[in-house]
N, C-alpha and C positions, 0 to 999 in steps of 0.2 A: 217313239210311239206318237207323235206330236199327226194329226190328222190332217189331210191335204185336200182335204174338199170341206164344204160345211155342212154337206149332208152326214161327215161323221162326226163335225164336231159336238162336243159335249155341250151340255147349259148355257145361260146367256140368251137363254130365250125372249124375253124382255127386250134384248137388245137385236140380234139378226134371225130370232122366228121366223117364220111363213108371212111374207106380207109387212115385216120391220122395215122402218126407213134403211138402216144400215145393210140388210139384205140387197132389198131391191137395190139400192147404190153398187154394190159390187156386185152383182148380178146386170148392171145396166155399163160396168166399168166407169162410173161416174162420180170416184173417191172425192168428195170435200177433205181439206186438213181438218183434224181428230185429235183428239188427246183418250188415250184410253187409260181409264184410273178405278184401279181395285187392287185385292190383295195379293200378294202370290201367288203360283201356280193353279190364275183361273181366267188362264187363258186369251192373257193379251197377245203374246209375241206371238203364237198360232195361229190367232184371229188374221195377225199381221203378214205371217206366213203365206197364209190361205191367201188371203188377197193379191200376194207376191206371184203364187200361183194362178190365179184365174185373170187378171190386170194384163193389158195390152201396153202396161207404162213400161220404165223401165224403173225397177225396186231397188234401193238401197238401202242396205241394214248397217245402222251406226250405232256404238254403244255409247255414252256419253261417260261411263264408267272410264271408258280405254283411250278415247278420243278427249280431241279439245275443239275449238274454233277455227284452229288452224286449217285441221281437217278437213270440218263441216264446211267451211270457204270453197276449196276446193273442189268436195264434192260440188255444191253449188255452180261453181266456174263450170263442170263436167257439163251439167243439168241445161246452162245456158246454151254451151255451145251445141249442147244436143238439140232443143228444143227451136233454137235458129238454122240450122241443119235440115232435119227430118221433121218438126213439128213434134216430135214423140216428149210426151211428160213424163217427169220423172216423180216415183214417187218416195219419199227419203223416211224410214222409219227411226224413229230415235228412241233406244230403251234405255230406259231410268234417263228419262229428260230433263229430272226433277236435281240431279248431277251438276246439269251446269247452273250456276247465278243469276242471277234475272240481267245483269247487262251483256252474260255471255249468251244468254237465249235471244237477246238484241240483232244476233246475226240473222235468226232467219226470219224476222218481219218484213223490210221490203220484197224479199223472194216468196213467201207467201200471198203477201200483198198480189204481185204484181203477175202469178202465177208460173213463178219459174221449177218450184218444187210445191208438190200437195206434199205437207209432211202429217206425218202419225208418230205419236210422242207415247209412250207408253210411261205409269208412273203410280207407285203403291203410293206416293204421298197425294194430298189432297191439291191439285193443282189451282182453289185459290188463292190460295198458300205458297206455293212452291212455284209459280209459272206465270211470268208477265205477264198482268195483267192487259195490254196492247196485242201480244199474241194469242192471247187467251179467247179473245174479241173475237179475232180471227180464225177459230177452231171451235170444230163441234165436239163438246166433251160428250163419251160414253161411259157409266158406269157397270166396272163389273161387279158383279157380289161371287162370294164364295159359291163354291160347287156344292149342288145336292147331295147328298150321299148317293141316292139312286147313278147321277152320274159319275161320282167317283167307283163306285162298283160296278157299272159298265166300262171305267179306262181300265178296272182292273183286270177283268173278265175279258178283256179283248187283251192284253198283255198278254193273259195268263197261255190264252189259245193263237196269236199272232208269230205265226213260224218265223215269220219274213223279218220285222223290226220288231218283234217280243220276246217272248220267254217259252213260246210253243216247241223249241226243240226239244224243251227237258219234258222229263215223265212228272209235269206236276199235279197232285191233288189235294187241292184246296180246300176246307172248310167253311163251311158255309159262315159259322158263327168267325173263323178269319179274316174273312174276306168282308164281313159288319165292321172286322172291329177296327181292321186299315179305314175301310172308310170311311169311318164315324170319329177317330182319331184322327184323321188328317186333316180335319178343321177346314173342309172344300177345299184344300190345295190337292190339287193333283200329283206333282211332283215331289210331295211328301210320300204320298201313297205309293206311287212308281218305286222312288227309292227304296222303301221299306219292304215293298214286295220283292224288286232285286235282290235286297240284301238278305233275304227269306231263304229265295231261291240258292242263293249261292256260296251260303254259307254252311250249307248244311250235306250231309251224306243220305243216297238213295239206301231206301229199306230193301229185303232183301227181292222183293218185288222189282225194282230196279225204279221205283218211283220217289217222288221227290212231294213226301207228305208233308204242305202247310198247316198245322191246327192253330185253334186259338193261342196255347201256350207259345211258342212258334213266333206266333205272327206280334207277340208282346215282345217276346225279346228282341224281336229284329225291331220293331218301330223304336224303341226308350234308344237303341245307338244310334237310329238316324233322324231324330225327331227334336227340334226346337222348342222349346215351351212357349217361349216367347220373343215374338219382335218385337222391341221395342219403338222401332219405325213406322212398322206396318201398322195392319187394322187392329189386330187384337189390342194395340197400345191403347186404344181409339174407344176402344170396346168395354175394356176394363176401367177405363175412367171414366164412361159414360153409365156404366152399372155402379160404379163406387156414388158417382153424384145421383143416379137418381134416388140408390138405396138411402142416401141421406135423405132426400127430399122427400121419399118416403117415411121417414120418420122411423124404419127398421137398421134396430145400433146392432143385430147382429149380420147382416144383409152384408153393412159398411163395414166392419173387420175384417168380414172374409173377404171381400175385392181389395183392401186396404192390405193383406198379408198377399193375397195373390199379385198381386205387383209387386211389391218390397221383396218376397222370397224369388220374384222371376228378375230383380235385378234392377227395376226402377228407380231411377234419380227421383229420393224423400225431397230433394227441392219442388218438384214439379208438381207432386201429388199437394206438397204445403200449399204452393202457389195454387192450383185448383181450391183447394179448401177454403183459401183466403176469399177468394171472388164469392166462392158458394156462399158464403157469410154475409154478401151482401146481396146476392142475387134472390136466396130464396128464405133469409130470414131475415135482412135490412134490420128496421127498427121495430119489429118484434121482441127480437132482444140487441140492441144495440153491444154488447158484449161478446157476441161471438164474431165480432172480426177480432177484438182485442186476444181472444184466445186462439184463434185461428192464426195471426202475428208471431203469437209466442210460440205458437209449434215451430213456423218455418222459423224464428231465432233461432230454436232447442235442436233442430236438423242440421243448420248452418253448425251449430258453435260444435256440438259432439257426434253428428254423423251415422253412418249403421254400422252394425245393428241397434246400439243404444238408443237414437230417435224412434226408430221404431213405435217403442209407448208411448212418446209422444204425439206422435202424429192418431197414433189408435186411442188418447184423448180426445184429441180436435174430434175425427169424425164422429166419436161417441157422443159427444157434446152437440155438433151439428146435427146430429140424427136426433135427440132428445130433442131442442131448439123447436118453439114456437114458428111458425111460419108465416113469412108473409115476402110478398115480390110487388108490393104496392111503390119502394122506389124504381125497383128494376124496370116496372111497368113505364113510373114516371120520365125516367131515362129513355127508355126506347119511342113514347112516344113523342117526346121531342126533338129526339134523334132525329126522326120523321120527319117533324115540320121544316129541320134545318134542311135536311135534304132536300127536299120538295121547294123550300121558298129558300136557299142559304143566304140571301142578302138583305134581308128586310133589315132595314135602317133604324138604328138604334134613337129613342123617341128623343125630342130637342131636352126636354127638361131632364133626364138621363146622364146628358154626354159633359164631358170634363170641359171645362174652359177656362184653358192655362193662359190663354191669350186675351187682350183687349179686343182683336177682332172678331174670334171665338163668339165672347158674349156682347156684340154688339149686334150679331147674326142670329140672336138666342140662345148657342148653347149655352144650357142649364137653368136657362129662364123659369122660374114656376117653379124650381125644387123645393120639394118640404123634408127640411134637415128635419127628420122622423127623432131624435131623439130632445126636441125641442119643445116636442108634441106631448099632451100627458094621453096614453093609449093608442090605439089604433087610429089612422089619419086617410081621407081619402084622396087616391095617390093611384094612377097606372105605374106600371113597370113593364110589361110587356109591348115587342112593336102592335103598331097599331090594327093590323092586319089579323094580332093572334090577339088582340081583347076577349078574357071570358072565358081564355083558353084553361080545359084546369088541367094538369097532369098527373099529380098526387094525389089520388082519393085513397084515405084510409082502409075503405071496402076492400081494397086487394089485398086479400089475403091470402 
């Protein structure tokens, strides 16, 4: 069912709409190298397809799941001697690119570079994370988000009636409230939805009409055998500890159990969720209460030492505890905006009276001329510390709260 033009494909409008850069680029056959990263079945390798179809290149589809470097060389070699040949470019699609390691993705940078392949890298993990950063430079990332429901109930409704690559031989009739409930259960994956509707179709015996009745009930039992709760990889991973942390940060303890069991019951490593907790400790309650790192610590101990299901209460302390927790991100604030200035200035010279000086010639030059051993002093002494560039600079104000 996978579409061959992009006038049928589904969502992603954001991305090749009417008038999208990415449109007009394949519409112009004028492919930049891409990384495209979203969840599951919404519609990267189709995208990829489609373009395989309208491209005057020549396309090559590699898995990195199946493949290694050895391969990818290869192909490359292929690409060269193509492109000193006939001039024609090659364009090299790599799914699940996020497969190979950062010095095996090393191979396609000078051929990127140098325009021997446009390649398109498809990949549910977050490629600045998962994807050399040097290649990365070199590619225009696209974000997909999951599918609408409206379009997953149009890939279903063209299944349901598509003689040719669908399900339109059989006498099916579908449910209206069925056909919601694949596509509102399929979480925008398309090929959750497809499967579940196959599996609908074909599992079941015609009435005596000779028809092939999907209902709601139907359409339940066939999704629960084809249907994952949870990737642990993908976006829901993503998703679920993004609503666990903000329901802390919300200060709603019962928000935080129920994300806290929906991970832990779909199979989540209680290390990861501790380590999240741990950070949240200091990111969005710091020295509010300087004690919930110390409890946030002992959870990921109490995980380590006896594991699940037992950790379990553990960890449903911690966030209980966190979501209670006074609030404040007055260090986190402090942290990131000096984060800033290193970035921005990273070499400012650390001030003369500061610096160590182990040597004679050290402090013959001044380092540490002028230092006031502070505990010499009875209170507070006037003293810079900071280089001279950030004088006055404050990071820490209290106020953030």
């Amino acid at each position: 069912m996978r579409p061959k033009t992009l006038a049928d494909f589904e969502g992603q409008f954001d991305i090749i709409g009417d008038g999208k850069i990415l449109r007009l680029a394949i519409e112009r056959d004028d492919i930049p190298s891409m990384i495209f990263w979203g969840p599951p079945g919404c519609g990267k390798t189709t995208l990829a397809r489609i373009i395989a179809e309208t491209t005057e290149s020549v396309f090559v589809q590699f898995s990195a799941v199946a493949g290694g470097v050895k391969e990818v060389r290869e192909i490359i070699e292929e690409a060269s001697k193509r492109n000193i040949a006939t001039g024609q470019r090659t364009i090299l699609f790599v799914d699940e690119i996020h497969r190979f390691n950062k010095s095996q993705q090393d191979a396609f940078l000078p051929f990127v570079e140098n325009g021997t392949i446009t390649l398109i890298g498809a990949t549910t993990e977050n490629p600045s994370f998962e994807v050399n950063s040097a290649l990365l430079s070199r590619c225009k990332v696209f974000v997909f988000n999951s599918l609408e429901e409206d379009s997953v109930k149009n890939i279903i409704l063209r299944a349901v009636e598509d003689k040719k690559k669908g399900l339109g031989n059989f006498k099916i009739r579908i449910d209206e409230d069925a056909i919601g409930f694949l596509s509102m259960s399929a979480n925008g994956d398309a090929r959750t939805a497809l499967n579940s509707l196959e599996f609908a179709v074909k599992s079941y015996k015609e009435n005596e009409k000779g028809e092939l009745v999907i209902d709601l009930e139907r359409a339940k039992e066939a999704f629960q055998k084809s249907h994952f709760i949870y990737d642990k990889n993908g976006e829901g991973h993503y998703n679920l500890i993004s609503a666990l942390h903000k329901s802390m940060r919300g200060s709603d303890a019962d928000a935080s159990i129920y994300w806290l069991t929906r991970m832990l019951a779909a199979g989540e490593d209680p290390l990861y969720i501790a380590r999240r907790v741990i950070r949240f400790a200091s990111e969005d309650i710091g020295l509010a209460n300087p004690a919930a790192l110390t409890q946030a610590l002992a959870a990921y101990d109490a995980a380590r030492f006896i594991g699940m299901p037992e950790c379990g209460v553990n960890l449903a302390q911690a966030v209980v505890y966190m979501a209670k927790c006074p609030k404040s991100i007055a260090v986190y604030k402090a942290f990131n905006e000096a984060m800033a200035d290193v970035k921005s200035q990273p070499d400012l010279p650390v001030p003369l009276h500061l610096r160590n000086a182990p040597t004679k010639l050290m402090k013959e030059i001044g380092y540490s001329k002028g230092y006031k051993y502070n505990p010499d002093y009875d209170g507070p002494i006037e003293q810079t510390y900071l280089p001279d560039k950030l004088l006055g600079r404050k990071y820490f104000k209290e106020k953030n709260k």
